[in-house]
C-alpha positions in Angstrom: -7.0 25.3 -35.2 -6.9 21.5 -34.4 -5.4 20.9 -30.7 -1.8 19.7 -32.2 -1.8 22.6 -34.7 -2.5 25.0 -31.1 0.0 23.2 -28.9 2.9 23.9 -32.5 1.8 27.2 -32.3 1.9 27.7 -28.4 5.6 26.5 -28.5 6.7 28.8 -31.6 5.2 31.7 -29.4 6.9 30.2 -25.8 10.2 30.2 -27.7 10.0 33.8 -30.1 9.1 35.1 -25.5 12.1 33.0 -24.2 14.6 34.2 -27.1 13.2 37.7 -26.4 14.2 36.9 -22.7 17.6 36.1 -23.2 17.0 32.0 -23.5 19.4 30.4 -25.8 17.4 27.3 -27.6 19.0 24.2 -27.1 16.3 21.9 -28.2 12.9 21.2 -29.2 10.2 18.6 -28.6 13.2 16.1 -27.2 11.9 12.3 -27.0 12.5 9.2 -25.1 11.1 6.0 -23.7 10.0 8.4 -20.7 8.4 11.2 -22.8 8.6 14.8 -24.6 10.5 17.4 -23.5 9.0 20.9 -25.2 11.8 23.0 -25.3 15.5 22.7 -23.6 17.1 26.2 -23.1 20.1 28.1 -22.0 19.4 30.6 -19.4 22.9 32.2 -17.8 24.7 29.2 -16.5 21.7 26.7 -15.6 19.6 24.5 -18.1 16.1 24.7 -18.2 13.7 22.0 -19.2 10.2 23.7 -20.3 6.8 22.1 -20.2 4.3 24.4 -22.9 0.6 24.3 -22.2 -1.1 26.2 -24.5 -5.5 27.0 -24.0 -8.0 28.7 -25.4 -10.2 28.9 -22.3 -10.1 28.0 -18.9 -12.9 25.8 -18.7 -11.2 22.7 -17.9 -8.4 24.1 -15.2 -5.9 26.5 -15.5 -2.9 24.5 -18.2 -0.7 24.4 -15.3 -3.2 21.8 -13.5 -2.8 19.5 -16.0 1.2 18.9 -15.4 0.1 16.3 -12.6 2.4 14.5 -10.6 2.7 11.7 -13.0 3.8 14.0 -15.9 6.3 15.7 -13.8 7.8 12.4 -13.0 7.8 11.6 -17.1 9.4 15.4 -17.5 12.3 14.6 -14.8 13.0 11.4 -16.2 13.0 12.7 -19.8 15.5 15.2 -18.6 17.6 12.6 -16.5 18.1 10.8 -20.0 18.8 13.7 -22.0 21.5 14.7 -19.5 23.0 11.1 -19.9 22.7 10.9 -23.3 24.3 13.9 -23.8 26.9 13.6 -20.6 26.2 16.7 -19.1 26.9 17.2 -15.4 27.5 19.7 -12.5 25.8 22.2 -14.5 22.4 23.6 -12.9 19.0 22.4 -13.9 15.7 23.8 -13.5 12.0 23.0 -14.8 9.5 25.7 -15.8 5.9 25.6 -17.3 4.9 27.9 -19.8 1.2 28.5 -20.0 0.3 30.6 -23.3 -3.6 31.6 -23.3 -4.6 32.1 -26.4 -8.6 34.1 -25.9 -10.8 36.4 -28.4 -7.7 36.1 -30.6 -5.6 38.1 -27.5 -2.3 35.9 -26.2 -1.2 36.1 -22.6 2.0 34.4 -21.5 2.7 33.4 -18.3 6.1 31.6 -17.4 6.2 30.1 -13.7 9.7 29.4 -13.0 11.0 26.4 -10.9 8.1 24.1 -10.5 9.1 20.4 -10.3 10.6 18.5 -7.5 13.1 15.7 -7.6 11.9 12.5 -7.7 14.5 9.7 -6.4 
């Protein structure tokens, strides 16, 4: 499995756990000027914006290192415009990474809830 293929197939499994968690799918792999979104969900009464890292090892840093302050600032942005575009408002938003392992053909999910700050 090529690296695009593993990230497709990281996001089908992130959103068959959040749908099994009570997530209502709002969108998928949303793009602007500032970047991608993976997945936008419904959880309760907030919005959550969802970052997917998918590995096969851990050789190069846990996925969750590799959403660097730069990339959160492209995520927050992203979600900015899709809020605009969209004119949604006074509704709460949060941002959470979902790191799928994917080793000797086991999978291991781990969703870390409420990881970005605001950047002003």
């Amino acid at each position: 499995m090529h690296n695009k293929d593993l990230g497709n197939w990281g996001e089908d499994k992130a959103v068959d756990y959040l749908k099994k968690n009570g997530y209502k799918i709002i969108c998928r792999n949303f793009n602007s000027y500032y970047g991608e979104i993976d997945i936008i969900a419904k959880y309760n009464r907030e919005l959550v914006f969802f970052e997917v890292k998918t590995r096969r090892n851990i050789s190069y840093g846990m996925p969750i290192e590799s959403v660097n302050y730069y990339k959160q600032k492209h995520l927050y942005s992203t979600a900015e415009y899709y809020l605009y575009k969209n004119k949604i408002s006074n509704v709460p938003i949060r941002f959470d990474i979902i790191e799928i392992y994917l080793i000797n053909h086991k999978v291991k999910i781990n969703h870390v809830k409420d990881v970005l700050c605001k950047y002003n």
